[in-house]
C-alpha positions in Angstrom: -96.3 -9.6 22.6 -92.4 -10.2 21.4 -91.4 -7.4 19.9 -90.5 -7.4 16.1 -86.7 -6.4 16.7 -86.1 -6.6 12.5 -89.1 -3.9 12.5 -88.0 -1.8 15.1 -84.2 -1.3 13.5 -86.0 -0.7 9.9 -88.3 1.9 11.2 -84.8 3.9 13.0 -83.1 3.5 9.7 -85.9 5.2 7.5 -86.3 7.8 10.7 -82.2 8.5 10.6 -82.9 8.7 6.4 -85.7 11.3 6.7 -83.7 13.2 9.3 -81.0 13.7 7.0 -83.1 14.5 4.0 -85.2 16.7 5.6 -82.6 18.8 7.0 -81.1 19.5 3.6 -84.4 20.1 2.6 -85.4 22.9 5.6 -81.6 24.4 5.2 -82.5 25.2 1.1 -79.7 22.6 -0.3 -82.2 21.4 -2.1 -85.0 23.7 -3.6 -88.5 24.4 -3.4 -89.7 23.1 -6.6 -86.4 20.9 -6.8 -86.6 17.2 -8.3 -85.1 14.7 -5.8 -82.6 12.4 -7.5 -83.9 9.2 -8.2 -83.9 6.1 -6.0 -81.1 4.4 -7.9 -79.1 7.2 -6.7 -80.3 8.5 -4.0 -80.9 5.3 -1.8 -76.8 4.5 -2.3 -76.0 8.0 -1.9 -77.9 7.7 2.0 -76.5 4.5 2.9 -79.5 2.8 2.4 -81.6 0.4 -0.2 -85.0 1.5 -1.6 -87.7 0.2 0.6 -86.3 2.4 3.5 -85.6 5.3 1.2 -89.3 5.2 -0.1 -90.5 5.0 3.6 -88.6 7.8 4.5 -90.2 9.3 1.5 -93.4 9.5 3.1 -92.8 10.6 6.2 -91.4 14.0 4.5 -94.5 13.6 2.4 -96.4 13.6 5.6 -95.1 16.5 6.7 -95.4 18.9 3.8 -91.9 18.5 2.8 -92.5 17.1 -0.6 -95.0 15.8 -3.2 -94.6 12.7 -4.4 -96.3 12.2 -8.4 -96.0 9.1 -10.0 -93.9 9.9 -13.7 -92.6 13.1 -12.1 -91.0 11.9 -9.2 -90.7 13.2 -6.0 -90.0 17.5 -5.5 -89.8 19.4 -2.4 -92.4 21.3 -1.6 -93.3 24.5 -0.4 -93.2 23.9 3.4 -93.3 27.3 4.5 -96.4 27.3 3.3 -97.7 23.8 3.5 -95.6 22.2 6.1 -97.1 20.6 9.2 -96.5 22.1 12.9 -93.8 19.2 13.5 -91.4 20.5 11.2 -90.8 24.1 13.6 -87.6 22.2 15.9 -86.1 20.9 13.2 -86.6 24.1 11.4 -85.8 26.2 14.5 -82.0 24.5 14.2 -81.1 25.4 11.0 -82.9 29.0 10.1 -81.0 31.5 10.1 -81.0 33.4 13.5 -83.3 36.5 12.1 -85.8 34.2 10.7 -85.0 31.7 14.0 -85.9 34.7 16.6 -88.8 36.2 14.7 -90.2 32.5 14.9 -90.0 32.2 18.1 -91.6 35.3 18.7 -94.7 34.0 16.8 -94.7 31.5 19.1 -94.3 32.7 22.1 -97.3 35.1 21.0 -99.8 32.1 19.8 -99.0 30.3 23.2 -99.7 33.7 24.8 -103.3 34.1 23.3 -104.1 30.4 23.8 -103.5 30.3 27.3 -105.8 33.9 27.7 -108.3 31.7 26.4 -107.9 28.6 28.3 -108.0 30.4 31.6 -110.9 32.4 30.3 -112.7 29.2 29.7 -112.0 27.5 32.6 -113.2 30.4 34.8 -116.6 29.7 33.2 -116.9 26.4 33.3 -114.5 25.1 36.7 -116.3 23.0 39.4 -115.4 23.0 42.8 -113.3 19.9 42.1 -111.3 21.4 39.7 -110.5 24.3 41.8 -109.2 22.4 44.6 -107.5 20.7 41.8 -105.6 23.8 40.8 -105.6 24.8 44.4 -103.3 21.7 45.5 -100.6 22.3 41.9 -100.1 25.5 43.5 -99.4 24.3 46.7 -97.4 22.2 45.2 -95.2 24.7 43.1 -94.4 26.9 46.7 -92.8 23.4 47.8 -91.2 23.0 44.3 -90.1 26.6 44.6 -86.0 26.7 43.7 -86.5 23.5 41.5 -86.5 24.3 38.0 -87.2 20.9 36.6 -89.9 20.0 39.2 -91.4 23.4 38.7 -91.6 23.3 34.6 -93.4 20.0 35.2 -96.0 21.3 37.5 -96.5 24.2 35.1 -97.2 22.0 32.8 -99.7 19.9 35.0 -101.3 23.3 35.2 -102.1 24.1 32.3 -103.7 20.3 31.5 -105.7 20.9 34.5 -106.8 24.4 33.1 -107.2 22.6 29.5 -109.3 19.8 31.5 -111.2 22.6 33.0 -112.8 24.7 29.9 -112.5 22.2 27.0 -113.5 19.5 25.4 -111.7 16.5 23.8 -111.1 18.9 21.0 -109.2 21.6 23.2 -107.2 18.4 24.8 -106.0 17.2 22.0 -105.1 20.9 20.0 -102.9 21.6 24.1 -101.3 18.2 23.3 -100.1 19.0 20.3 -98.8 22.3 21.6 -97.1 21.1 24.5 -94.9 18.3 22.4 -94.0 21.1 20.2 -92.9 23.2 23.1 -91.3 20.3 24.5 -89.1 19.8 21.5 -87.9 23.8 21.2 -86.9 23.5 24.6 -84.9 20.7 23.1 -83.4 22.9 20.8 -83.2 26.6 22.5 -82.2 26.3 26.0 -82.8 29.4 27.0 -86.8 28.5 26.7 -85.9 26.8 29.9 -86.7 30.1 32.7 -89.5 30.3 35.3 -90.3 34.1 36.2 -89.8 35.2 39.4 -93.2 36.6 40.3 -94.4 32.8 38.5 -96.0 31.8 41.8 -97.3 34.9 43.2 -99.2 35.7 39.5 -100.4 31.9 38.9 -102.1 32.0 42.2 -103.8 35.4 41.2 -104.6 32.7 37.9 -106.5 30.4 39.8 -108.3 32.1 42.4 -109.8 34.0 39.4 -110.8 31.2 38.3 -112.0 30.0 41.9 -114.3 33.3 41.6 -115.5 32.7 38.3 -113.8 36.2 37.0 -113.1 35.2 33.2 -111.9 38.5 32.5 -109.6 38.7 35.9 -108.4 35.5 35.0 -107.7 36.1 31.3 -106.0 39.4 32.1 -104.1 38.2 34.9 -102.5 35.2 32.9 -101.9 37.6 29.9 -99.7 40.0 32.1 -97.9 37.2 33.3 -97.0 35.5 29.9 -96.1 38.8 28.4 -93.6 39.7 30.8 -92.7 36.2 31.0 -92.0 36.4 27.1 -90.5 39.8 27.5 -87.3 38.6 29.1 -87.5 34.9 27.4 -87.1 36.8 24.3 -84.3 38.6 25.6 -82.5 35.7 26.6 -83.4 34.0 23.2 -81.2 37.7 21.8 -78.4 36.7 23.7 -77.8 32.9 23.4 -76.8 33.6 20.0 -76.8 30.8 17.1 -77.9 27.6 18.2 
């Protein structure tokens, strides 16, 4: 199928428009509660006509970045409170660095509990397959051992295998979610960007939990690792600074 080149530039414009709107929008130059100007002025005022401004419109919209009623117009909304997920790099680059720490600190702690559960789960419910499965990514990650980059990507392998493991479409599709996200903080906070140095040693305790069947072993022994994992990741997050 050719590919609709006119469609594909449009659709980068709108995205380069709601980029720059909803950045002044997450660093409070315009207001919760705040009236957008109108399209007359606005669209000019972005470089831009008003088909691709109104696009842009709803993608913020999507994202819980304004409301858009027709005779009032189109205000920002309360996204702290009824943003999606998706708006946390973007947010992550302009909070200040209190409110940017303490965020990552929540999310370093949901990822923590998530993963007790996953490995929890797939203790119950892993198959001999899926053992070996996990088995071999370890093996893997001794040969990847000194590689950052090729060792961040098995990790990650390792955890869809563990997803795999315990849940169903439902859990798939909630770890998919997560890992994009955590994809796009690396993006913005390098210092994300550390494996542990007792990684393979306690992810191998991980698995052969789960090769026993151990939930509790298995949940515990992930736990420990993420937590002092986070411990120093935290740390490091102290000392970059401002992004």
């Amino acid at each position: 199928m050719p590919l609709d080149l006119e469609r594909i530039e449009k659709k980068a414009i709108s995205e380069s428009v709601a980029e720059q709107l909803r950045l002044a929008i997450l660093r409070g130059e315009v207001a919760v509660g705040e009236r957008l100007p109108p399209e007359r002025k606005l669209a000019p005022a972005l470089g831009t006509n008003r088909n691709t401004l109104r696009e842009a419109i709803r993608s913020l919209e999507t994202q819980g970045l304004v409301t858009v009623r027709q005779g009032d117009g189109v205000r920002v909304a309360d996204f702290r409170n009824e943003g999606e997920l998706s708006l946390l790099p973007d947010l992550l680059r302009v909070a200040p660095r209190p409110e940017r720490n303490r965020m990552l600190e929540d999310l370093l702690h949901m990822r923590r509990k998530m993963a007790v559960e996953v490995a929890r789960m797939a203790a119950v419910r892993a198959t001999e397959e899926d053992i070996a499965g996990l088995r071999a990514l370890i093996e893997r990650q001794v040969r990847n051992d000194g590689d950052l980059l090729r060792m961040l990507q098995t990790d990650l392998e390792i955890y869809r295998a563990l997803v795999r493991t315990g849940f169903s479409v439902i859990g798939r599709l909630l770890f998919r979610t997560m890992a994009q996200l955590s994809q796009a903080c690396l993006e913005q906070v390098p210092a994300f960007i550390y494996v542990h140095p007792e990684y393979l040693k306690n992810m191998s305790a991980v698995v052969e939990a789960i090769a026993a069947h151990d939930a509790d072993a298995a949940g515990d022994a992930l736990g420990a690792m993420l937590e002092a994992t986070d411990a120093i990741l935290l740390e490091r997050i102290e000392l970059f600074g401002d992004l």
